[in-house]
N, CA, C and O atoms as CSV, one atom per row, in Angstrom:
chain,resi,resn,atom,element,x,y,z
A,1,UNK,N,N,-1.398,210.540,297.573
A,1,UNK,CA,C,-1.937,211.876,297.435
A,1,UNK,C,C,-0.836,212.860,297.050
A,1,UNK,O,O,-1.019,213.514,296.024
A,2,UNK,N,N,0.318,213.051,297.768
A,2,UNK,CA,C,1.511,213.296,297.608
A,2,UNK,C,C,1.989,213.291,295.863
A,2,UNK,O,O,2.299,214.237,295.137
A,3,UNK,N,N,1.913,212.094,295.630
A,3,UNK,CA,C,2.581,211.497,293.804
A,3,UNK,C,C,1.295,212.614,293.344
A,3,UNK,O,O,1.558,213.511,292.543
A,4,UNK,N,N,0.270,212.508,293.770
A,4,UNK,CA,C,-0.937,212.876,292.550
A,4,UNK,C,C,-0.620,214.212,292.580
A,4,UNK,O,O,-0.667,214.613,291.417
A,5,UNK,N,N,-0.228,215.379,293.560
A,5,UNK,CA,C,-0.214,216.590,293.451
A,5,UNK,C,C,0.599,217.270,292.556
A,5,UNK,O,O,0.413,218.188,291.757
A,6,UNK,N,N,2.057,216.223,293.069
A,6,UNK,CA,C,3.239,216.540,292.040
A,6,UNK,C,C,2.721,216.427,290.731
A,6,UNK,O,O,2.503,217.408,290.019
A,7,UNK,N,N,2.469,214.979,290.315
A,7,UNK,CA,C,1.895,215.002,289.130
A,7,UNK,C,C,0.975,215.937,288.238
A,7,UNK,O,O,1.170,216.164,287.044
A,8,UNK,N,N,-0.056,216.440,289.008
A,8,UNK,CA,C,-0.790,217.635,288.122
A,8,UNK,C,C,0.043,219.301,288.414
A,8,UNK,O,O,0.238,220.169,287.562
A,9,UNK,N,N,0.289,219.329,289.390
A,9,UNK,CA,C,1.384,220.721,289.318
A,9,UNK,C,C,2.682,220.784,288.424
A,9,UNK,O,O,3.263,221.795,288.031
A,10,UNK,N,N,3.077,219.129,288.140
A,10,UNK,CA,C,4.153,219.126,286.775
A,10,UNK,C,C,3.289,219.336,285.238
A,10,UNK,O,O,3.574,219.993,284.237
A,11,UNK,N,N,2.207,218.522,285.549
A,11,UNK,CA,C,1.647,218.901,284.203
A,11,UNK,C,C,1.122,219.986,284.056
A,11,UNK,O,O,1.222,220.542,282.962
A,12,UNK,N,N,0.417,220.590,285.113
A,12,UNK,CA,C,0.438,222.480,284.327
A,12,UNK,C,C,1.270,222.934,284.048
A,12,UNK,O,O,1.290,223.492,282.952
A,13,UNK,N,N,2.256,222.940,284.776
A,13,UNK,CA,C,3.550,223.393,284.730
A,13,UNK,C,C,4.081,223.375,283.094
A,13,UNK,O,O,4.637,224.319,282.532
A,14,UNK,N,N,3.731,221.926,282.436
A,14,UNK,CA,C,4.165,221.734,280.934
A,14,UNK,C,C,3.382,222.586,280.275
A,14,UNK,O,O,3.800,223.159,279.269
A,15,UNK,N,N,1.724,222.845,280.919
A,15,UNK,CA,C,0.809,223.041,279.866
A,15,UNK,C,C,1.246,224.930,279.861
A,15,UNK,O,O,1.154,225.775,278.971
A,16,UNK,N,N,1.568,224.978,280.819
A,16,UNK,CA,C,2.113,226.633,280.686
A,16,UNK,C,C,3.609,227.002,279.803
A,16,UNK,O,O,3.926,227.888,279.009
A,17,UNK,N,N,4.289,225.856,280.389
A,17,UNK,CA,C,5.423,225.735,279.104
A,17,UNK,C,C,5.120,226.190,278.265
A,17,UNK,O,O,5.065,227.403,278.065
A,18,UNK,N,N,4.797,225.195,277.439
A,18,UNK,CA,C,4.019,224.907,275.846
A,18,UNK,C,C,3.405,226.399,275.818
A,18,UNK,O,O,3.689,227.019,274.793
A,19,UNK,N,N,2.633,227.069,276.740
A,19,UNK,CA,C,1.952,228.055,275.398
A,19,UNK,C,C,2.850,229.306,276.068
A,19,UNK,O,O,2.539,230.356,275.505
A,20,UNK,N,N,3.681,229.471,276.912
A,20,UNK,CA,C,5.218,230.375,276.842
A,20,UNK,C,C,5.868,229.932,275.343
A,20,UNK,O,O,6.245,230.919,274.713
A,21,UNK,N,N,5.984,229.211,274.955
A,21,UNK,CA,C,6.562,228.395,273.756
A,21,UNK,C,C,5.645,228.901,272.481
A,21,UNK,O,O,6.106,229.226,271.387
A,22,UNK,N,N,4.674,228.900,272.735
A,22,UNK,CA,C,3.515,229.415,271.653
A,22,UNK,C,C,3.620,230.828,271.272
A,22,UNK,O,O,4.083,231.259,270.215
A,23,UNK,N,N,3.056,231.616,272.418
A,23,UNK,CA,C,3.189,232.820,272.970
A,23,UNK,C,C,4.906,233.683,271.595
A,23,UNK,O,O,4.810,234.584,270.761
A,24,UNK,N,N,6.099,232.884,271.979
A,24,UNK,CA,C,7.193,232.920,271.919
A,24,UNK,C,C,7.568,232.855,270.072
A,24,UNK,O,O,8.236,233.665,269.429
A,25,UNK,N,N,6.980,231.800,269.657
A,25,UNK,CA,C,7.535,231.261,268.592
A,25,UNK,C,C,5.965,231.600,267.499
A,25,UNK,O,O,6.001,232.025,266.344
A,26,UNK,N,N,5.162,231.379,268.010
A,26,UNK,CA,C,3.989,231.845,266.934
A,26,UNK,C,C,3.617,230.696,266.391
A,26,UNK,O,O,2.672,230.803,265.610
A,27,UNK,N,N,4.084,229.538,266.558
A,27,UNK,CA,C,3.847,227.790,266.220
A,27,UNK,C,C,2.571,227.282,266.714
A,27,UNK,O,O,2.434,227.198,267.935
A,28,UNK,N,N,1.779,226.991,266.073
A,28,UNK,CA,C,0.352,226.280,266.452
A,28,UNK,C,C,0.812,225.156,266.922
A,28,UNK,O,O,-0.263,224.698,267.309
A,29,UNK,N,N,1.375,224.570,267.117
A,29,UNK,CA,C,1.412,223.158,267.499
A,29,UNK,C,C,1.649,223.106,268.960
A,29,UNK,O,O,1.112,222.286,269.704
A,30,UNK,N,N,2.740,224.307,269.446
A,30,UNK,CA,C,2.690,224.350,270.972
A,30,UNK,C,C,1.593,224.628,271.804
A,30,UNK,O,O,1.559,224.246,272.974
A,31,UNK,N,N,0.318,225.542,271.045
A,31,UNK,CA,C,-0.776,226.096,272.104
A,31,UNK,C,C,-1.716,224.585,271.653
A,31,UNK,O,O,-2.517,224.268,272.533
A,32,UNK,N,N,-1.701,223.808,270.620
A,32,UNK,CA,C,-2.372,222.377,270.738
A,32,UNK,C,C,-1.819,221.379,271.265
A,32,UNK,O,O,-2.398,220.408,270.778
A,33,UNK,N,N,-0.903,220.964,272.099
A,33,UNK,CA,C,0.051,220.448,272.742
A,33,UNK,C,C,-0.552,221.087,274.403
A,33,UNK,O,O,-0.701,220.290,275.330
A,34,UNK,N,N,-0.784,222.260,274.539
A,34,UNK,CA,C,-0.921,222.888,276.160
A,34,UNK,C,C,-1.825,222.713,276.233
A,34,UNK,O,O,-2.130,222.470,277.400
A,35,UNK,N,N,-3.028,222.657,275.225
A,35,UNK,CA,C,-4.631,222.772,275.074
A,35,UNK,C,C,-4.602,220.883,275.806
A,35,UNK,O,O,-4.873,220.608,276.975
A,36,UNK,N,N,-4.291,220.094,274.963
A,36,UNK,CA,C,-4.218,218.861,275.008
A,36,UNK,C,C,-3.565,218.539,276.557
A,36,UNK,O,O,-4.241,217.829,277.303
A,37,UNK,N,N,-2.799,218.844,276.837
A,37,UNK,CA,C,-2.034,218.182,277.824
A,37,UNK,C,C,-3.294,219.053,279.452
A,37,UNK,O,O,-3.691,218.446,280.447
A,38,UNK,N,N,-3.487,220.125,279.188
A,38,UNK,CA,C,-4.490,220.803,279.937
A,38,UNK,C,C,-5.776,220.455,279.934
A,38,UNK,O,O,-6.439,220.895,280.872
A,39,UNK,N,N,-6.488,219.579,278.895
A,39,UNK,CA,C,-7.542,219.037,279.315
A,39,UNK,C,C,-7.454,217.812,279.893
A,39,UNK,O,O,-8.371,217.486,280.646
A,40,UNK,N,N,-6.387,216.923,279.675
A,40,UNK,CA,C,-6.312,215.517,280.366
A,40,UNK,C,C,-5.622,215.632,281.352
A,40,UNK,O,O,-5.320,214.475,281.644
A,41,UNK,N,N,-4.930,216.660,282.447
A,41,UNK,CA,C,-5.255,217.572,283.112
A,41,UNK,C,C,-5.784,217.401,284.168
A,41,UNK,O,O,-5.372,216.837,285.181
A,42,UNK,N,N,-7.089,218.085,283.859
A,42,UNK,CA,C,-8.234,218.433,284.227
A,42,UNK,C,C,-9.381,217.023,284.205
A,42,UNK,O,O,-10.118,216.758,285.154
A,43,UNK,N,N,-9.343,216.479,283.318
A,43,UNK,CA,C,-10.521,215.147,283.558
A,43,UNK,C,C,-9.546,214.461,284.327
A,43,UNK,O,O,-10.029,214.155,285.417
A,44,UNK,N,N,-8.176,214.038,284.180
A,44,UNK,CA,C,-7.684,213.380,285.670
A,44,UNK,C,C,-7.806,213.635,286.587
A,44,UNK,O,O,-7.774,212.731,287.421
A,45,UNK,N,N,-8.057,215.222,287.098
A,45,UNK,CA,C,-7.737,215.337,288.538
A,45,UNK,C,C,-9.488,215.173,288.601
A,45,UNK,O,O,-9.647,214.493,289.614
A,46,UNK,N,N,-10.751,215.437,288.068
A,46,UNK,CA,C,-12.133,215.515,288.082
A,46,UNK,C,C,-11.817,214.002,288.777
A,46,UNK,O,O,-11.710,213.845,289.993
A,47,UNK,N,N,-11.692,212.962,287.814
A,47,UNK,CA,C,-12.168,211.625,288.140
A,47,UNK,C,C,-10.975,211.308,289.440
A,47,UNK,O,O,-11.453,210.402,290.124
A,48,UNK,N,N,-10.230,211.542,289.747
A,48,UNK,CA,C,-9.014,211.417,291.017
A,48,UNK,C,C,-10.324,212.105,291.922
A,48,UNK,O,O,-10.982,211.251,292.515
A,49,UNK,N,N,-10.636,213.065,292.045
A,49,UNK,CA,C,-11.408,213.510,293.182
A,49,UNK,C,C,-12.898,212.632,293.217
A,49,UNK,O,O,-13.317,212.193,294.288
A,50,UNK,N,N,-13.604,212.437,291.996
A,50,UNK,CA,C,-14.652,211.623,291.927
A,50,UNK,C,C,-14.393,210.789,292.802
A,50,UNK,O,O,-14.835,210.961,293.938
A,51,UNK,N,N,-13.551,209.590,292.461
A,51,UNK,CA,C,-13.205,208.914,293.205
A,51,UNK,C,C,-13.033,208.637,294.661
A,51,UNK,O,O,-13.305,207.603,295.271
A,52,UNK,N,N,-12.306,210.264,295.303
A,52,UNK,CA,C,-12.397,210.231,296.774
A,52,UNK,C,C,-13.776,210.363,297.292
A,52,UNK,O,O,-14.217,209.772,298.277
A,53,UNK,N,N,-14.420,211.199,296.529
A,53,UNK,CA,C,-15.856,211.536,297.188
A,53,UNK,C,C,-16.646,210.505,296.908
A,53,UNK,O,O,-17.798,210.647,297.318
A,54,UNK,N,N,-16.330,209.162,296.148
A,54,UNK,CA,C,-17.352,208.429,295.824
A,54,UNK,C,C,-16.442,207.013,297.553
A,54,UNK,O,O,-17.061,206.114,298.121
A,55,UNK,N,N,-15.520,207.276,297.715
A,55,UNK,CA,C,-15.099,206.440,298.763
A,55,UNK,C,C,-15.761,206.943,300.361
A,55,UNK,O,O,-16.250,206.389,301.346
A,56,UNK,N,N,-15.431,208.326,299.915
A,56,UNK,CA,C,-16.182,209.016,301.381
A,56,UNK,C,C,-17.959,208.407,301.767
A,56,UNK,O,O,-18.381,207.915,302.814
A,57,UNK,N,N,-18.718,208.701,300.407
A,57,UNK,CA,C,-20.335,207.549,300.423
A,57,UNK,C,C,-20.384,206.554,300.561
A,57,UNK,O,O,-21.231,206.037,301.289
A,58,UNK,N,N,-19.496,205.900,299.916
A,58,UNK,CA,C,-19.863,204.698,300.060
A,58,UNK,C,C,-18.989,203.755,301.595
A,58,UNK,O,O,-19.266,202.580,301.837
């Protein structure tokens, strides 16, 4: 649980990078890089929690 938190608080962490970087430089490629890294993200931590709540039912 520990690894998984770090893990998504490092990856926002990038996905905020990247569009400080965007924001900064005016480069499309950094806010599609934060976009990207921020939705897989987000469906990891969805299916990481799916998961607990599907252990808690069953």
């Amino acid at each position: 649980m520990l690894i998984f938190r770090f893990l998504v608080l490092a990856l926002l962490g990038a996905s905020v990078l990247s569009f400080a970087f965007y924001i900064g430089t005016g480069q499309p490629h950094f806010r599609r890089w934060g976009l990207v890294i921020l939705k897989w993200t987000v469906v990891s931590a969805l299916v990481f929690f799916g998961v607990l709540i599907l252990g808690r039912v069953a």
